[in-house]
Residue, then its C-alpha position, 0 to 999 in steps of 0.5 A: x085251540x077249540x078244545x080250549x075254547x070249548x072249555x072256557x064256554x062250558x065254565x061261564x055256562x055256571x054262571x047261568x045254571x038254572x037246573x041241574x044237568x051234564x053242562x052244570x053239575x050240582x056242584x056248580x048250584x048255589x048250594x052244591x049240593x041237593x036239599x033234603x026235604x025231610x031234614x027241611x021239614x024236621x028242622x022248619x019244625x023245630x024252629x015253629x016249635x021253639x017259637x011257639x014256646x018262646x011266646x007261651x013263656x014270654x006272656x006268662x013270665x011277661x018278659x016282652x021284649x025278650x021274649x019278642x026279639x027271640x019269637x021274631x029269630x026263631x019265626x024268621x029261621x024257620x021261614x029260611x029253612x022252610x022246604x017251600x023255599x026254591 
């Protein structure tokens, strides 16, 4: 019985989990698994790039809202998939 009840105590400590260690496995994170900072980077890179590109052409082609709705996407993404993100 205090098996039982040693089991059941470990699982609600995921609930709790505030690092990664034997009694909350990575699984049991938010993500379930680690993040990979240069695939954070390349890909937070990518979107400021496509930002960037974006406003170019929408001031030079002067599709405003467009152009705007598609900067604001592209900023917000890569603000998501910044590596400063805890």
């Amino acid at each position: 019985m205090s098996t039982t009840l040693h089991a059941l105590a470990e699982r609600a400590s995921f609930a709790t989990c505030t690092e990664v260690s034997l009694k909350c496995p990575v699984q049991a994170t938010t993500l379930g698994y680690y993040p990979n900072l240069g695939v954070n980077v390349f890909v937070a890179l990518g979107y400021a790039i496509a930002g960037i590109v974006t406003i170019f052409f929408g001031v030079r082609k002067r599709t405003w809202g467009f152009s705007t709705a598609v900067a604001a996407g592209c900023i917000l993404e890569c603000v998501g998939a910044s590596p400063l993100n805890p």
